[in-house]
C-alpha positions as CSV (number, residue, x, y, z in Angstrom):
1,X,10.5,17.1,2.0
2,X,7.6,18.2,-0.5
3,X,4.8,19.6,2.4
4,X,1.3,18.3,1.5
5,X,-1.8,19.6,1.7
6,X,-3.9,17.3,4.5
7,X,-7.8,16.8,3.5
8,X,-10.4,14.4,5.1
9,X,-13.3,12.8,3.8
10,X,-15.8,9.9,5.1
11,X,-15.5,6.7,3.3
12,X,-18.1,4.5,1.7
13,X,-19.5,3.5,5.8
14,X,-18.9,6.8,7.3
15,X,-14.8,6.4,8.4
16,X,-13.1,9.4,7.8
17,X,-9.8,9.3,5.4
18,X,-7.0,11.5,5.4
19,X,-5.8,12.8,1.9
20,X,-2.5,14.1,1.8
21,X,-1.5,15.9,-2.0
22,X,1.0,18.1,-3.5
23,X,1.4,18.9,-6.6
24,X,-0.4,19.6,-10.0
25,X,-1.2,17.5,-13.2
26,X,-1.7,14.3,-13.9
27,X,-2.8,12.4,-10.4
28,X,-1.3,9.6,-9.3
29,X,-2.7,7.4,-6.1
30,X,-0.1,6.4,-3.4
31,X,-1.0,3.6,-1.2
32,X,1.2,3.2,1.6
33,X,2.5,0.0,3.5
34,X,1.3,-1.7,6.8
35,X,2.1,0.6,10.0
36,X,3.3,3.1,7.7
37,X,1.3,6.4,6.7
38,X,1.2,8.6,3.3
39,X,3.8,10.7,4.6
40,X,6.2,8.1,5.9
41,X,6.3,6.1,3.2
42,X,5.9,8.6,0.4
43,X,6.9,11.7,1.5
44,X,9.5,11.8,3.7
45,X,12.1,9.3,1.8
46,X,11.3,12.2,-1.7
47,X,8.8,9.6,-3.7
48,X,6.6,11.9,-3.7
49,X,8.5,15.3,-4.5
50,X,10.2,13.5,-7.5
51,X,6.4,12.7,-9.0
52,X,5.4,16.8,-8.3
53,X,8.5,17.5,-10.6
54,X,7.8,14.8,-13.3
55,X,4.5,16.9,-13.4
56,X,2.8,14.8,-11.3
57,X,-0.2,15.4,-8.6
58,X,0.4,13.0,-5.8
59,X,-2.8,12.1,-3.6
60,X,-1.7,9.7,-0.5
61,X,-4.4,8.7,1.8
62,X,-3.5,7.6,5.0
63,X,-5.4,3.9,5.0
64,X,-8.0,3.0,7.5
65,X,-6.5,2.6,10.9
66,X,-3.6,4.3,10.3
67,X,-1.8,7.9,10.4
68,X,-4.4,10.9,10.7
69,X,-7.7,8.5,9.5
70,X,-9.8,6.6,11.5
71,X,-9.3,3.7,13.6
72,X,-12.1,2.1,14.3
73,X,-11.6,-1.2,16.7
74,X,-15.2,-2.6,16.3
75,X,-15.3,-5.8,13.9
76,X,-17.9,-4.4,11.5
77,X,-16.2,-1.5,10.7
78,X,-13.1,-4.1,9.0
79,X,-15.3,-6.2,6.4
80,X,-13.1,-8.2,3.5
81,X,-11.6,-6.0,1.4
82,X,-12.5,-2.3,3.0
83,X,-9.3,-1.0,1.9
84,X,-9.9,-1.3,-1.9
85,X,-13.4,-0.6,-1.2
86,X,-11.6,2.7,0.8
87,X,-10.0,3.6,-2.6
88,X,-12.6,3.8,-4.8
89,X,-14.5,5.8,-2.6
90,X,-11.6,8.1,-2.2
91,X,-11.8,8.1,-6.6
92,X,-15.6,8.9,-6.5
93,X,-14.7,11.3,-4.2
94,X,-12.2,13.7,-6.2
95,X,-14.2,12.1,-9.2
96,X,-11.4,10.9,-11.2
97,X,-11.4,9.3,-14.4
98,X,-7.8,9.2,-15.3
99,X,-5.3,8.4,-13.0
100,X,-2.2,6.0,-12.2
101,X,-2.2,3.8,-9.0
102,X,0.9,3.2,-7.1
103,X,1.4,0.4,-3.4
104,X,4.0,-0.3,-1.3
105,X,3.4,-3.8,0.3
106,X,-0.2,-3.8,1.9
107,X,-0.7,-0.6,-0.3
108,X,0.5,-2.7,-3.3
109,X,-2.1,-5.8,-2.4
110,X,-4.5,-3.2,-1.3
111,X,-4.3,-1.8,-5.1
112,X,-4.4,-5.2,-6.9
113,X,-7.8,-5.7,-4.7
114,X,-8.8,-2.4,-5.9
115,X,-8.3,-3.1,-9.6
116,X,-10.0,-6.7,-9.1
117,X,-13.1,-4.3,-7.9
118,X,-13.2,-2.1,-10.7
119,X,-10.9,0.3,-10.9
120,X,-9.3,1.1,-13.9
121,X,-5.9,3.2,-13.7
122,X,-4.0,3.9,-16.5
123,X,-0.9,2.4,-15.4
124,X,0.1,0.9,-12.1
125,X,3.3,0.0,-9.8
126,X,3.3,-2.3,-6.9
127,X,6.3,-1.6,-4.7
128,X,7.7,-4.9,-2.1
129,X,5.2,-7.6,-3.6
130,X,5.2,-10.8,-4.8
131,X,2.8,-13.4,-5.9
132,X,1.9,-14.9,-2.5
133,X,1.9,-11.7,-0.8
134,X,-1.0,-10.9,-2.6
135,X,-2.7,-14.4,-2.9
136,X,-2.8,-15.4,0.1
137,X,-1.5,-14.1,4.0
138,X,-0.1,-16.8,5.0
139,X,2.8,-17.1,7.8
140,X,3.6,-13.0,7.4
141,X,0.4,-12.7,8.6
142,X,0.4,-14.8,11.2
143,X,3.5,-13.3,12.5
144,X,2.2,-9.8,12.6
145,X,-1.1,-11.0,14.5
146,X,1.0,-12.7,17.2
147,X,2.7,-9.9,17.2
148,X,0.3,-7.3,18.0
149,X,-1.4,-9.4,20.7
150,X,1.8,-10.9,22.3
151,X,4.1,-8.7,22.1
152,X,7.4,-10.1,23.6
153,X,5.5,-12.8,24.7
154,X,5.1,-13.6,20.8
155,X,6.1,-16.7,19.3
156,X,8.8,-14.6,17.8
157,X,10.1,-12.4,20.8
158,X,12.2,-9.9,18.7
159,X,9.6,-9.8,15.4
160,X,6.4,-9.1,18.6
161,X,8.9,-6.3,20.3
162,X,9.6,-4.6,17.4
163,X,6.2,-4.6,16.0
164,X,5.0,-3.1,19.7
165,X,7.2,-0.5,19.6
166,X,6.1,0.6,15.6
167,X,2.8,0.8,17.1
168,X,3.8,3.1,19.7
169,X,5.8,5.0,17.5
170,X,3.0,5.6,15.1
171,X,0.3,5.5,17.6
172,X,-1.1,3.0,15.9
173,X,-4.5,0.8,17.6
174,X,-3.6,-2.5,17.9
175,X,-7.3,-3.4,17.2
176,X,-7.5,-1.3,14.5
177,X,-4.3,-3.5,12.9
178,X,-5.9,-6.4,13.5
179,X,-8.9,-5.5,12.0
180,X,-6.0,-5.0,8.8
181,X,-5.6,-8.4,9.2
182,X,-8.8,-9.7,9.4
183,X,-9.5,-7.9,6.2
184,X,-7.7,-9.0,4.2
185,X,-9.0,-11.1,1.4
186,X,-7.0,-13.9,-1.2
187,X,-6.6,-13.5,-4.9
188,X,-6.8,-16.5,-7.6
189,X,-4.1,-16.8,-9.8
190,X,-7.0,-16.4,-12.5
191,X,-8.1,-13.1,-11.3
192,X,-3.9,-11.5,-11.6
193,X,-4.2,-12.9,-14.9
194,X,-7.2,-11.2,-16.3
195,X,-5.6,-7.5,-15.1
196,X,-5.3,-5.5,-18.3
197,X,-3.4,-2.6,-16.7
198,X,0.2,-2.3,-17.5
199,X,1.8,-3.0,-13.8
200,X,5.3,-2.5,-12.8
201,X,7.0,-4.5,-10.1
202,X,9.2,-3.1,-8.2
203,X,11.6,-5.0,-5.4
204,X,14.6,-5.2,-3.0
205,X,17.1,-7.3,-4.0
206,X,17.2,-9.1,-0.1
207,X,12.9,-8.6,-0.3
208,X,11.1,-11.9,-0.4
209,X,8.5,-11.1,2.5
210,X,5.5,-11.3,0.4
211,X,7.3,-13.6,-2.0
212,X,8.7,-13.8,-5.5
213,X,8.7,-10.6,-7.7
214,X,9.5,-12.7,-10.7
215,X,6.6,-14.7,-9.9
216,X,4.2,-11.9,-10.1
217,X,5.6,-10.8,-13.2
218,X,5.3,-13.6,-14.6
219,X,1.2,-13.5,-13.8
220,X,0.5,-10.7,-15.1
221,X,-0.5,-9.8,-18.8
222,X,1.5,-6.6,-18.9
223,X,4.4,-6.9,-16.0
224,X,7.5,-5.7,-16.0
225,X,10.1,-6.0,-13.0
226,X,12.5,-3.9,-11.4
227,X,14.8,-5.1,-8.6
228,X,16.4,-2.0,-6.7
229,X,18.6,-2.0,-3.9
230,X,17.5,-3.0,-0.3
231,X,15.1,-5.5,2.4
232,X,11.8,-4.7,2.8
233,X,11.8,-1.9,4.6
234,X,15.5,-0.6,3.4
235,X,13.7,-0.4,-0.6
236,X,11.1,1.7,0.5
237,X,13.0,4.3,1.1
238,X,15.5,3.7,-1.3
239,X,15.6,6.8,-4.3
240,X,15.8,3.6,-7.0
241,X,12.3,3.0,-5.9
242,X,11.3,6.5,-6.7
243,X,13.1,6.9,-9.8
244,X,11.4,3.2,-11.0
245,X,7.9,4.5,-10.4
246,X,8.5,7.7,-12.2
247,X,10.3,6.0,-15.1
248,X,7.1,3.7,-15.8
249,X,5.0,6.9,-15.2
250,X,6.3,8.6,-17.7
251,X,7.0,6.3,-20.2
């Protein structure tokens, strides 16, 4: 595994972000998924190490709440869309001008939020999405907050067991995750539409958590679609995934 450099900063309302980077040239942003981390879901499966050798600079924040940034429980500190607001203070931060943007699941909602708020990458890839997943939270969601207060009590014993031990494994704050939750905020069918940036979509051939790729695709101005092997979590990991996003990149 490529070993990054860990930085911190303090966000727009005073939470402080890890930053973890390797690499040199042109930077690329890696968002990661839900109880994931910047190493976990970008370093440790090579994503990352095959973007340093395309001549790539990777920069993966570990989101609010999870990995080695903050996890504040209190309500105020999870207002609508903090994690795109998150990412653009990370931007102003290393005061980019010229980058690429790259999500897995809540990273790749998380980045569609953050292009709807102004940023402007030159190119961008959203990893395990589809067109409800980022409109709207639906049932997913609804699964993962019963979850994280239930446990095995959950309506869903096995999904709320699983999702307890995660937690643990990451040390993640339950409060924290539902504050991920309560954050989140829906996006119009209008608004995909009116994104300029040339996106790729890339998906697991068994993934349909946050919906239909294709549907996506077909949203946005300047999608393209690539299915690679795997579930949900299986294609996150998988090397197709990383070879996608590096393709597009370089293309």
């Amino acid at each position: 595994m490529t070993e990054p450099t860990t930085t911190r900063f303090q966000s727009f309302d005073g939470v402080e972000i890890a930053v973890h980077t390797a690499g040199a040239g042109r930077p690329v942003v890696l968002l990661h998924g839900f109880f994931s981390s910047g190493k976990q879901n970008w370093f440790l499966p090579g994503h990352a190490e095959r973007l340093v050798a395309a001549g790539f600079q990777v920069i993966a924040p570990d989101l609010r709440g999870h990995g080695e940034s903050g996890a504040p429980a209190e309500a105020e500190a999870w207002p609508q869309d903090v994690l795109a607001r998150d990412q653009a203070a990370l931007i102003a931060h290393l005061g980019l001008s010229d980058f690429d943007l790259v999500g897995y699941s809540l990273g790749a909602r998380t980045s569609v939020r953050a292009v709807i708020g102004g940023l402007r990458p030159r190119r961008m890839a959203l990893g395990g999405m589809g067109a409800s997943g980022v409109m709207q939270a639906g049932a997913r969601a609804a699964m993962f907050e019963d979850s994280i207060r239930n446990g095995a009590n959950a309506r869903d014993p096995r999904a709320g067991k699983f999702i307890q031990a995660l937690m643990a494994e990451m040390g993640l704050n339950p409060q924290a995750m539902l504050g991920v939750l309560a954050a989140f905020q829906e996006t119009t069918e209008a608004q995909i539409r009116a994104i300029a940036t040339p996106t790729l979509v890339v998906c697991g051939d068994a993934d349909r958590d946050n919906g239909s790729p294709h549907e996506l695709v077909e949203l946005l101005p300047h999608g393209e679609l690539v299915i690679v092997p795997g579930d949900h979590r299986a294609a996150a990991a998988t090397p197709e995934l990383g070879d996608a996003v590096v393709r597009f990149l370089t293309a």
